[in-house]
FIKOLZA-1660 file (N, C-alpha, C; in steps of 0.1 Angstrom, whole numbers, plus 5000, padded with zeros to 4 digits):
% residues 65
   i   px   py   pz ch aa at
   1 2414 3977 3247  A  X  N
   1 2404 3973 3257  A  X CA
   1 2391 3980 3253  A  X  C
   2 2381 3972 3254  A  X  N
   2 2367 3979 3252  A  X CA
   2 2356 3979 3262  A  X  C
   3 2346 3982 3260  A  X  N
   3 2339 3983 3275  A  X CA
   3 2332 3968 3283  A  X  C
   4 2331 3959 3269  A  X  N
   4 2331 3944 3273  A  X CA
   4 2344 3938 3283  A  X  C
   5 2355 3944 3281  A  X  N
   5 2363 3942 3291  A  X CA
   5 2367 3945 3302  A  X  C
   6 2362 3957 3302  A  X  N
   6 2364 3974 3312  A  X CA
   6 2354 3958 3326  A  X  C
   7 2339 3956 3319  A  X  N
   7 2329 3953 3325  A  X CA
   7 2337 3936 3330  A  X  C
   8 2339 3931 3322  A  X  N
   8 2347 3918 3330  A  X CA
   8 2357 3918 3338  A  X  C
   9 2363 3928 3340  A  X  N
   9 2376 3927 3348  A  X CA
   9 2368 3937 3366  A  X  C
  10 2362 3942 3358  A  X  N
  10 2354 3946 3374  A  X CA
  10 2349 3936 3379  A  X  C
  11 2339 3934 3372  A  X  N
  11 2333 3921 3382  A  X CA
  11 2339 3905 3386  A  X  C
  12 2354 3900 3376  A  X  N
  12 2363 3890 3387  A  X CA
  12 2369 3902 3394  A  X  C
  13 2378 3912 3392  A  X  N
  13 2383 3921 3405  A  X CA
  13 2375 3919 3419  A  X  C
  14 2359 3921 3414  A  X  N
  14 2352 3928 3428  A  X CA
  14 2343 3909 3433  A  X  C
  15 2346 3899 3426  A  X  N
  15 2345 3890 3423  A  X CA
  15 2326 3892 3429  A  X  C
  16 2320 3896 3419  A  X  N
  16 2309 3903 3417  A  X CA
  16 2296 3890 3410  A  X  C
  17 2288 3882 3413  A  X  N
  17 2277 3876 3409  A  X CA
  17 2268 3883 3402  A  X  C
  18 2263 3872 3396  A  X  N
  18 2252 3880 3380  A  X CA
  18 2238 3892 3391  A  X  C
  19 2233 3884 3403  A  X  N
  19 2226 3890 3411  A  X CA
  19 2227 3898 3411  A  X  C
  20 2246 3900 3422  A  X  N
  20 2251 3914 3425  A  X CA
  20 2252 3925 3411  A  X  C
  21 2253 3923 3404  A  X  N
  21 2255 3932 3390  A  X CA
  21 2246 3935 3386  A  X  C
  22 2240 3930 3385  A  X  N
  22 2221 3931 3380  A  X CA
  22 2219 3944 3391  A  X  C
  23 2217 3944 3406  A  X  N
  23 2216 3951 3415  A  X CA
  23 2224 3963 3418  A  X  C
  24 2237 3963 3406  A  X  N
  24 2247 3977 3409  A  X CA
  24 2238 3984 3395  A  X  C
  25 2234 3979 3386  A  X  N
  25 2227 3986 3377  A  X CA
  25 2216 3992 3381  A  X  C
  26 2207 3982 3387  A  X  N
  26 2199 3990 3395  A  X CA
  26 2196 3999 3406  A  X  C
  27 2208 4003 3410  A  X  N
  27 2210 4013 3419  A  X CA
  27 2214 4028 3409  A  X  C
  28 2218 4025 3400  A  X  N
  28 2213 4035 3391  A  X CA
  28 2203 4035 3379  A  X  C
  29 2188 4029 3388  A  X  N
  29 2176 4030 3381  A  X CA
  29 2179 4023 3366  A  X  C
  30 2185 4015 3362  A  X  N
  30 2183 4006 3353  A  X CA
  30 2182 3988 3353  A  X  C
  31 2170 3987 3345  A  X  N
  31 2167 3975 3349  A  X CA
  31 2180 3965 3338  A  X  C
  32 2184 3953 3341  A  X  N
  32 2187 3944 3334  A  X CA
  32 2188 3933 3332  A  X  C
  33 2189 3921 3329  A  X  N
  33 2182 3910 3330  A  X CA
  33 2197 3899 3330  A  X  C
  34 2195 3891 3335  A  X  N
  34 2205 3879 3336  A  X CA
  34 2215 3881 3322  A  X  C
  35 2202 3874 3313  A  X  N
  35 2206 3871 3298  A  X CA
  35 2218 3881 3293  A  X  C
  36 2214 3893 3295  A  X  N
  36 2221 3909 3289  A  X CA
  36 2235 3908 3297  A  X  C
  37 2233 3904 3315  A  X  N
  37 2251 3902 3316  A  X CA
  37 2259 3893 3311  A  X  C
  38 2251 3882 3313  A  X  N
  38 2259 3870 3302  A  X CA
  38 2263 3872 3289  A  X  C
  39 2257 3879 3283  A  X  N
  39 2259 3881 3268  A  X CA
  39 2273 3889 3265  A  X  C
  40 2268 3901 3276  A  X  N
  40 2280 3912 3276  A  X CA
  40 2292 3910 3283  A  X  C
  41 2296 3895 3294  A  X  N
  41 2306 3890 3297  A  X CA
  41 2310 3881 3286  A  X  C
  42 2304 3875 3279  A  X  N
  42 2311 3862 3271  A  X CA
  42 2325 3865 3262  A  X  C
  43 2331 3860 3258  A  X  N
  43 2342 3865 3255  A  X CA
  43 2346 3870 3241  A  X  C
  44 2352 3878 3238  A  X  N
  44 2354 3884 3224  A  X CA
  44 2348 3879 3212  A  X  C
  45 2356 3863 3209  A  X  N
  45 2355 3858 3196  A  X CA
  45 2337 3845 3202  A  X  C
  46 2332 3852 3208  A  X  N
  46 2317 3846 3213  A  X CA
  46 2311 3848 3203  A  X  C
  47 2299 3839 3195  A  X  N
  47 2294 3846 3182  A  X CA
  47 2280 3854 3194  A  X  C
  48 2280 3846 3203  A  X  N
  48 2264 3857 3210  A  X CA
  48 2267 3868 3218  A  X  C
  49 2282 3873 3222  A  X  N
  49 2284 3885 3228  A  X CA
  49 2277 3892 3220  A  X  C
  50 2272 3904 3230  A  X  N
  50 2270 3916 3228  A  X CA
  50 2276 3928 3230  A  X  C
  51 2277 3937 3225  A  X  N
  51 2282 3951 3225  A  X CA
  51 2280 3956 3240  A  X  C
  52 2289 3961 3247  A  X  N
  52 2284 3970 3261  A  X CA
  52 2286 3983 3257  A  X  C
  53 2273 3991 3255  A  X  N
  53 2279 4010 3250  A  X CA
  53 2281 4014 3260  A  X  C
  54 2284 4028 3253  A  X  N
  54 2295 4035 3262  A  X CA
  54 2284 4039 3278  A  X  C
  55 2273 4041 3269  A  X  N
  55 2262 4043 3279  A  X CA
  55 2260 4035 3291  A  X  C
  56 2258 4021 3287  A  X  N
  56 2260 4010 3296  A  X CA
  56 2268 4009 3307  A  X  C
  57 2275 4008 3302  A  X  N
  57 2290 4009 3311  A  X CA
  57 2290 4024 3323  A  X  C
  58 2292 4032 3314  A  X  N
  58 2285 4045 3324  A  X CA
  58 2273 4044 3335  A  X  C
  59 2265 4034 3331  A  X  N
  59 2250 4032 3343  A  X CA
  59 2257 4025 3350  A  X  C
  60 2268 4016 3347  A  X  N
  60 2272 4004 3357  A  X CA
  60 2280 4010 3368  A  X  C
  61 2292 4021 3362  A  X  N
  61 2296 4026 3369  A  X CA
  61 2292 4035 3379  A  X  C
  62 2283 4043 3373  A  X  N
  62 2273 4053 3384  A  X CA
  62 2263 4042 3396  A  X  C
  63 2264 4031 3392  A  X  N
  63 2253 4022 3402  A  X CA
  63 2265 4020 3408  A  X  C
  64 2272 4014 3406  A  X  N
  64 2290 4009 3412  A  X CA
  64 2296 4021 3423  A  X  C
  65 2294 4032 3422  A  X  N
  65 2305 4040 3426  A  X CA
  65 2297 4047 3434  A  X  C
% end
């Protein structure tokens, strides 16, 4: 499991909208933009996924929790 999936399984769990996720980032002072969650939900074998770092994932969770 990687943090592309850590991040998808939260947001159907918490059945979470691009809005609302945009807004848990931002509650820990990071901006992000539609495009950037889309990219980083698309699915593995996606040629335009993006990488979520470790860092990332850590802002989402600190705005999350």
């Amino acid at each position: 499991m990687n943090n592309n999936d850590i991040l998808r399984r939260t947001r159907y769990t918490f059945d979470l909208s691009d809005d609302q996720m945009i807004q848990v980032f931002a509650l820990a002072d990071h901006a992000t933009t539609r495009a950037e969650i889309s990219d980083w939900l698309k699915k593995d074998d996606h040629p335009e996924q993006q990488q979520l770092y470790d860092k990332e994932l850590a802002i989402f969770l600190n705005g999350f929790f």
